[in-house]
C-alpha positions as CSV (number, residue, x, y, z in Angstrom):
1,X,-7.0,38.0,52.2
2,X,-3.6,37.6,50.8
3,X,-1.5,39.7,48.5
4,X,-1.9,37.8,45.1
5,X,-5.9,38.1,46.6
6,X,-5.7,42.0,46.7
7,X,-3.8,42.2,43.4
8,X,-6.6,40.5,41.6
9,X,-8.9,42.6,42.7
10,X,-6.7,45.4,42.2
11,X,-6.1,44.5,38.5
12,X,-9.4,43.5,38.0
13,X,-10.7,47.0,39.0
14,X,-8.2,48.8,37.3
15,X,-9.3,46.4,34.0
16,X,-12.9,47.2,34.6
17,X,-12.3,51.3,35.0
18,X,-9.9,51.3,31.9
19,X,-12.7,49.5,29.5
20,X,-15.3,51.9,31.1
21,X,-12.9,54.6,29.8
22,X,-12.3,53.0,26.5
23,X,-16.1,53.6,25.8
24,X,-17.0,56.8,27.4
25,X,-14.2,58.9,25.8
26,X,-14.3,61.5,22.9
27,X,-10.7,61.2,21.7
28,X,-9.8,57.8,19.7
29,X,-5.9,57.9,20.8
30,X,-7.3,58.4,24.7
31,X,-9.7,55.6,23.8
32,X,-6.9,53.2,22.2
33,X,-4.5,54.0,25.3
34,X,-7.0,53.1,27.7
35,X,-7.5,49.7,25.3
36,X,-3.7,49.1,26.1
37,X,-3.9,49.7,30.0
38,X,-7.2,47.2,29.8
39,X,-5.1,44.8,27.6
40,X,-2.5,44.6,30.8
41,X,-4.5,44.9,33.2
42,X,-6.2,41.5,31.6
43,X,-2.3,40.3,31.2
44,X,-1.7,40.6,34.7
45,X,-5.0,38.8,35.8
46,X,-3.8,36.0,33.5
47,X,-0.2,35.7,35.2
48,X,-1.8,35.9,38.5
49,X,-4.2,32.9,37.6
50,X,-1.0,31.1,36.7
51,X,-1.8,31.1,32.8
52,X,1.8,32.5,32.3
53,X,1.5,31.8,28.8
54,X,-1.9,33.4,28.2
55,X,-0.5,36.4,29.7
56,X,2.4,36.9,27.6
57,X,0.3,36.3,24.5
58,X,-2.5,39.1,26.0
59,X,0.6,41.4,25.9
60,X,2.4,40.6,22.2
61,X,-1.0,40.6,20.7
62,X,-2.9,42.8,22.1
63,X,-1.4,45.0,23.8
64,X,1.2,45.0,20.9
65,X,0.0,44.3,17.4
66,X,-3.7,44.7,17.6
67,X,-3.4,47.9,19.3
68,X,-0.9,49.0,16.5
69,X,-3.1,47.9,13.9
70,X,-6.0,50.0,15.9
71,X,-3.6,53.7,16.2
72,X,-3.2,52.7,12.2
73,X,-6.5,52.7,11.3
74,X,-7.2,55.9,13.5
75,X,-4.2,58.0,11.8
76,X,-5.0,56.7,8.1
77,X,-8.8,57.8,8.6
78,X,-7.6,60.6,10.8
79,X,-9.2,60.2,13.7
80,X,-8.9,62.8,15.8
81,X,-12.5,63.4,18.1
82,X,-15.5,60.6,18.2
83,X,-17.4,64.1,19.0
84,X,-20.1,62.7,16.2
85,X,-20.3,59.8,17.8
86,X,-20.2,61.2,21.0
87,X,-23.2,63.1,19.8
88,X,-25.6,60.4,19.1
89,X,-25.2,59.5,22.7
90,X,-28.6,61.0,23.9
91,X,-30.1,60.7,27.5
92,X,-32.3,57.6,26.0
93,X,-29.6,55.5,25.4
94,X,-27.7,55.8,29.0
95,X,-30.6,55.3,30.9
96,X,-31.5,51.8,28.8
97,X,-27.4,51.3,29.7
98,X,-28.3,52.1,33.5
99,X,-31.3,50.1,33.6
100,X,-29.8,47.0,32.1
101,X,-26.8,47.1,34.1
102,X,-28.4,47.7,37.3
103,X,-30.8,44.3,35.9
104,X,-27.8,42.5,35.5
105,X,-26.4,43.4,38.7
106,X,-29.4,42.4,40.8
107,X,-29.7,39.0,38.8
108,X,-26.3,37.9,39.4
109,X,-25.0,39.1,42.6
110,X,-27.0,36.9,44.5
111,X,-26.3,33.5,42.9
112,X,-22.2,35.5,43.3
113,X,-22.7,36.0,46.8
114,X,-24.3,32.7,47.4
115,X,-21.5,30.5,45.7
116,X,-19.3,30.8,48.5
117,X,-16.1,28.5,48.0
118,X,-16.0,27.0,45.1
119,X,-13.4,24.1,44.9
120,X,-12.2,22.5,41.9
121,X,-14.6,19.2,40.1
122,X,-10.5,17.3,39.2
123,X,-7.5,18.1,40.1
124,X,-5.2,19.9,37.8
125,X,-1.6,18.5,36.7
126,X,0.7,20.5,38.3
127,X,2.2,21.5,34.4
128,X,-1.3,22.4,33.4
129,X,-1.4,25.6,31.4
130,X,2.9,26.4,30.9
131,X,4.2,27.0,27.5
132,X,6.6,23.4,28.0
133,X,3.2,21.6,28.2
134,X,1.4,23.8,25.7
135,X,4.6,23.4,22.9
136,X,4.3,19.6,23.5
137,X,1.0,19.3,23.0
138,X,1.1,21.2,19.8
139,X,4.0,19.7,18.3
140,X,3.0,15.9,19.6
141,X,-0.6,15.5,20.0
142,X,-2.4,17.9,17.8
143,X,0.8,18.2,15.2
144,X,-1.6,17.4,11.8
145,X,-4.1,20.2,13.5
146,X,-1.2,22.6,13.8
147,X,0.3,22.5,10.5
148,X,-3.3,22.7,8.7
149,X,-3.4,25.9,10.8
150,X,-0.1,27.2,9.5
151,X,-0.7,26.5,6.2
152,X,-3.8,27.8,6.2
153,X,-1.8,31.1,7.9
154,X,0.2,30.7,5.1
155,X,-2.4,30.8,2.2
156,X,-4.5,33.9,3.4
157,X,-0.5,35.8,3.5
158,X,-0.1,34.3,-0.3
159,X,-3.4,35.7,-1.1
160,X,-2.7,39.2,0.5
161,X,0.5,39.8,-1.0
162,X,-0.9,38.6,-4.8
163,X,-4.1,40.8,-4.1
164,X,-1.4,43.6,-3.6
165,X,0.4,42.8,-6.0
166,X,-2.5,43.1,-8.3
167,X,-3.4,46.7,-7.3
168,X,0.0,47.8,-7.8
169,X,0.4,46.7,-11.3
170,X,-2.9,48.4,-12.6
């Protein structure tokens, strides 16, 4: 195994552990700031696979604005404990978890294990997957589907802000 080999698997446990702990804990801010180490973890993975693009999106997104938007909500509904939550968790439910995990498990690790090396069906472009390639192929080939998107971007902001706007005046 090489480095980038162990790193993957490195990243990929860490991702796998963080989302465990973004579901098992009783404080939402622990639970959002294990949702940010996931969201990197998944950045990394994405960089290592060569989807530098994809990665630095995970991290402005996700790991940026979605997990603002996520500490907002806790704090405006203050937040503090999930210990009601945590509370309807009852013996019951983890063993169904347990069950259909360890299901899961031995359905799929054989037809894993068995797979073996799995080459490519094509080739891919050497430029397959970089933001050069992805900006020309937004801006050239799928131009018409790109400004749609924008100005449909545009409408729902337009909306929001008159919405607002409405609230404020009564």
């Amino acid at each position: 195994m090489d480095g980038a080999t162990i790193l993957f698997y490195l990243f990929a446990a860490m991702a796998v552990g963080s989302a465990v702990l973004v579901v098992t804990s009783d404080h939402a801010i622990r639970c959002a700031m294990y949702l940010v180490v996931t969201f990197f973890n998944l950045a990394a993975l994405y960089i290592l696979l060569d989807a530098h693009f994809l990665g630095a999106a995970q991290i402005l997104i996700y790991a940026g604005a979605i997990t603002v938007l996520i500490l907002f909500v806790i704090m405006l509904l203050d937040i503090t404990s999930l210990g009601s939550f945590a509370a309807s968790r009852n013996d019951a439910a983890r063993a169904i978890g347990l069950v259909a995990t360890a299901t899961l498990l031995l359905i799929l690790a054989p037809k894993i294990i068995g797979m073996g090396n799995v080459g490519f069906a094509a080739e891919i472009p050497a430029d397959f997957g970089s933001a050069k390639e992805l900006g020309v192929l937004l801006y050239k080939r799928y131009l018409l589907a790109f400004e749609m998107v924008a100005v449909l971007l545009l409408a729902a902001v337009v909306a929001a802000v008159a919405i607002a706007h409405k609230e404020e005046e009564a």
